[in-house]
C-alpha positions, -999 to +999 in steps of 0.1 A: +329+381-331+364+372-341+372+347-369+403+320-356+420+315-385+442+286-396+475+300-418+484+274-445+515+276-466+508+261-503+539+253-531+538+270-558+565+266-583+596+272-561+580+294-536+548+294-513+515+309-517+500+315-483+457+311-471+443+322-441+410+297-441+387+305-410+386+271-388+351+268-387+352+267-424+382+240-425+368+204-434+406+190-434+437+192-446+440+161-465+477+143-463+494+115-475+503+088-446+546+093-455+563+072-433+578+092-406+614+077-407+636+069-435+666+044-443+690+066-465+682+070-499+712+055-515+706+028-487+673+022-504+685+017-539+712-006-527+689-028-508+663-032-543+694-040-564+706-065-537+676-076-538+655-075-575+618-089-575+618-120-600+652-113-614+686-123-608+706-093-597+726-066-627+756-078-618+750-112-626+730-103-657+760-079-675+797-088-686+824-064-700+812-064-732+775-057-724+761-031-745+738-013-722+712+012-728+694+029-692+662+053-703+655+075-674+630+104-669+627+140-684+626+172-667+585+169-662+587+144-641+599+145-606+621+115-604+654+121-585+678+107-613+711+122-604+708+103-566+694+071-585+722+069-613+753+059-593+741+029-572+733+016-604+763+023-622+779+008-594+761-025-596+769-027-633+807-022-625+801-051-603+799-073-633+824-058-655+801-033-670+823+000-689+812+031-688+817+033-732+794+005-733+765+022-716+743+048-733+713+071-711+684+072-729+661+107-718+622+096-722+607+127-740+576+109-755+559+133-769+574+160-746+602+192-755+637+184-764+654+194-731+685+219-730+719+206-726+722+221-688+690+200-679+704+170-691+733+175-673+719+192-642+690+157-639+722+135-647+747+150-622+782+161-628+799+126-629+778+109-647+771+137-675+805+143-682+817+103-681+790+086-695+772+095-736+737+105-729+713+114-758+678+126-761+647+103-775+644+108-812+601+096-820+617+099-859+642+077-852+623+046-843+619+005-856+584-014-857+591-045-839+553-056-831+520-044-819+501-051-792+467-073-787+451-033-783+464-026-814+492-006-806+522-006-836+558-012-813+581+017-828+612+022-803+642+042-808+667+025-824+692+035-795+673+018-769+672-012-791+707-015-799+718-026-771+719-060-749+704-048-721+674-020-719+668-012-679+651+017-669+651+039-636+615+060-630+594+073-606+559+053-598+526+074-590+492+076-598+488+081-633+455+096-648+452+071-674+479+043-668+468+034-635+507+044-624+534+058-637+568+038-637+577+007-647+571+002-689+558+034-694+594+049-699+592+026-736+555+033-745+551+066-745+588+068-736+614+066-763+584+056-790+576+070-826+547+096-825+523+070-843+528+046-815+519+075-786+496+085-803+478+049-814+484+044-775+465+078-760+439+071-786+420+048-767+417+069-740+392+084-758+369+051-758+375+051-721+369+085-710+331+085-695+339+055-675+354+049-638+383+067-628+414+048-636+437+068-614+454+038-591+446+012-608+470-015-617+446-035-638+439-004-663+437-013-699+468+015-704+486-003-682+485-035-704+489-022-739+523-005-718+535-039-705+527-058-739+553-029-756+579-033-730+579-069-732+576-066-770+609-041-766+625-063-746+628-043-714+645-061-687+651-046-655+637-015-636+648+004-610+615+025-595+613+046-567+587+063-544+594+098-536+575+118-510+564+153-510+599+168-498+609+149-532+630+124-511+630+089-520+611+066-492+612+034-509+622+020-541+623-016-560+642-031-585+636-060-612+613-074-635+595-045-646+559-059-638+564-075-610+591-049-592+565-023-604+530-037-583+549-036-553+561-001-556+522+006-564+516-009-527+539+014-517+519+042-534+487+036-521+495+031-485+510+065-485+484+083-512+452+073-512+435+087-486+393+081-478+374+117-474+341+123-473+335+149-500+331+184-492+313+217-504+353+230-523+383+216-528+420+241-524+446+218-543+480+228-550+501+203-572+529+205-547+550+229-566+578+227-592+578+207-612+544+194-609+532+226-616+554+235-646+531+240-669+485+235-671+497+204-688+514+188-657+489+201-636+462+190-648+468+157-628+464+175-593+430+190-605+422+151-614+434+138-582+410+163-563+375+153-581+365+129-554+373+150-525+344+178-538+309+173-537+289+179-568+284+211-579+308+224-559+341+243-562+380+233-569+406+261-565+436+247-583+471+264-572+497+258-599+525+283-609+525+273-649+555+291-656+558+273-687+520+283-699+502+258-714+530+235-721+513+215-749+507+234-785+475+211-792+463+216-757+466+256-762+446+250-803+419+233-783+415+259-757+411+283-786+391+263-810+363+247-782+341+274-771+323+256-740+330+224-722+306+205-743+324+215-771+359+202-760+343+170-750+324+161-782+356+173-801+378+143-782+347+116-780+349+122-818+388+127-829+416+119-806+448+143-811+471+141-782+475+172-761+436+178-766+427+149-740+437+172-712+413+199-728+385+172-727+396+161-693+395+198-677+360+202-697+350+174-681+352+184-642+340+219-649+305+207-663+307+190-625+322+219-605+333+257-606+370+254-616+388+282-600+428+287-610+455+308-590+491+309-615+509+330-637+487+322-669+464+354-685+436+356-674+426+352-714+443+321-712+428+306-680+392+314-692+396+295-725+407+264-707+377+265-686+388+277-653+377+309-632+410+332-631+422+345-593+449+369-580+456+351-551+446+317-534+432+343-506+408+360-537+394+324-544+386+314-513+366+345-502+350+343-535+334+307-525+327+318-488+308+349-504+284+325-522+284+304-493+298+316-456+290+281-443+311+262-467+331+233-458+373+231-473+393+204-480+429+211-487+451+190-505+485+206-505+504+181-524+476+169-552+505+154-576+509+130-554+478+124-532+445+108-541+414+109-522+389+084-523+353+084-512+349+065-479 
């Protein structure tokens, strides 16, 4: 009897990874709802500056001798900067605003120090080479406060030298912080390692809990709003992008406020309901969600309620920067089992080890298969099932069980199932 196949193209890093799935074995693909048509993107930003949520509009906010500072995203996150940066300039010249005045402020957090051609490359040409752009310095921060969680308010002085603090990010579901966006680009941002740290430490106390993917009331989210308002963070400028990476809506304004509506705009395109089935394929949705096991360790997160228990997850993720976290990689050494790694972080937060514990934790609930371009040494320790090929991984489930029901989620950075 002949099999009917279905072909499906997966991203993987900048290229494709291809599965032939027999039909009968295809639960569904699972999509996001994007809208279908666009306005332009630059048509988008306009409008949100034209219009800010709760705040009056930049131009009536700056004068010429406004020192401004605007923190915008590093090269881990997929936020289109270069299209976002001159609609916003071009507000600020509005009110007198000079380009010596203004300073770009790169949120690293905790991440790499980027190279100078991807500064300039996420910046574009015109705004690289006319306006000073530096890189967040965590040794080069002031306490100002601390938050009712207990979080000590250290900010780089660069940021808070200046008037105005606005900052330009991308909102999506966030493991931990509900969503990214809004006041996360000051805590973890452009803050001092004791404050990321102080802040991903009680993650720890709320790791056996519910989910907190998608949700605006985590308690992440609050200890980040508390430090941006502590900061003094006064205006964002968000944007939703889709999985093409083009901007389908964005917002603009007080950076709580502005920020809950472009959440809206994230769950009617993201969250999807699915009833869970037997395996899971999910591909992050390719560079640069799927830089490095650190990034895509969100996608594997994303999938969990899509898969039954006990079943499989086939995560497609190129890595081609490895690990991507040096404490993730020790912990992957040091913790022999999944019980280990999660005992280790119930006991001693170190940041970089939570996405050990967090990996540990779904494959004591499912058989965690990877497809990428980490050893095979290297995908064993951090608890996944090396394969070749998506192809390899699939037949490998279908051998243990021919009757198997799929989901696919081809862009799992962005999307988020949730049981019907």
């Amino acid at each position: 009897m002949t099999t009917n196949l279905k072909k499906i193209l997966l991203a993987f890093g900048n290229s494709v990874s291809e599965l032939n799935i027999p039909e009968k074995n295809l639960s569904s693909i699972i999509l996001p709802s994007e809208p279908e048509e666009k306005d332009y993107e630059a048509l988008l930003i306009k409008k949100a500056l034209e219009n800010p949520v709760k705040s009056r509009r930049l131009s009536e906010i700056v004068n010429p001798d406004s020192k401004i500072s605007i923190i915008v995203s590093d090269v881990t996150r997929p936020t289109p900067t270069a299209k976002i940066l001159p609609p916003l300039l071009e507000e600020l010249y509005l009110g007198g605003a000079k380009d010596e005045n203004i300073t770009i402020v790169f949120a690293l957090g905790l991440h790499r120090q980027q190279t100078e051609e991807e500064c300039r490359k996420l910046l574009g040409n015109d705004v690289s080479r006319n306006i000073r752009f530096v890189q967040h310095d965590r040794n080069r921060c002031v306490h100002i406060g601390e938050t009712s969680f207990g979080t000590p308010v250290e900010v780089f002085e660069d940021v808070l030298n200046t008037d105005l603090i606005i900052s330009i990010g991308t909102v999506e579901f966030h493991y931990y912080a509900g969503y990214g966006g809004g006041g996360k680009s000051i805590l973890p941002g452009v803050s001092s390692e004791k404050s990321v740290l102080s802040f991903h430490s009680h993650y720890s106390k709320l790791f056996e809990g519910d989910p907190l993917l998608g949700r605006a009331d985590s308690p992440a989210r609050k200890d980040i709003e508390e430090a941006a308002g502590i900061a003094g963070l006064r205006f964002i400028l968000n944007v939703v992008v889709n999985s093409k990476k083009e901007i389908v809506a964005a917002v603009a304004g007080d950076f709580i406020q502005a920020h809950r509506e472009a959440a809206g705009y994230v769950d009617s395109m993201y969250k999807v309901k699915v009833e869970p089935a037997d395996a899971v394929i999910v591909s992050c949705g390719g560079f640069p969600k799927d830089i490095n096991l650190y990034q895509a360790t969100k996608a594997l997160e994303n999938a969990v309620p899509a898969v039954k228990a006990g079943g499989s997850i086939v995560l497609v993720a190129e890595c081609a920067e490895g690990i991507g976290n040096q404490v993730y990689e020790c912990w992957n050494r040091e913790c022999r089992s999944p019980d280990d790694a999660i005992e280790r972080f119930k006991n001693f937060f170190e940041f970089g080890g939570h996405k050990s514990a967090i990996v540990a934790k779904a494959a004591k609930q499912f058989k965690l298969y990877i497809v990428s371009k980490l050893s095979e040494d290297e995908s064993i320790k951090a608890f996944f099932i090396p394969a070749k090929s998506v192809q390899e991984a699939l037949e490998t489930i279908l051998a243990e069980n021919p009757e198997a029901k799929v989901h696919i989620i081809p862009d799992g950075g962005w999307t988020l199932p949730v049981r019907k």
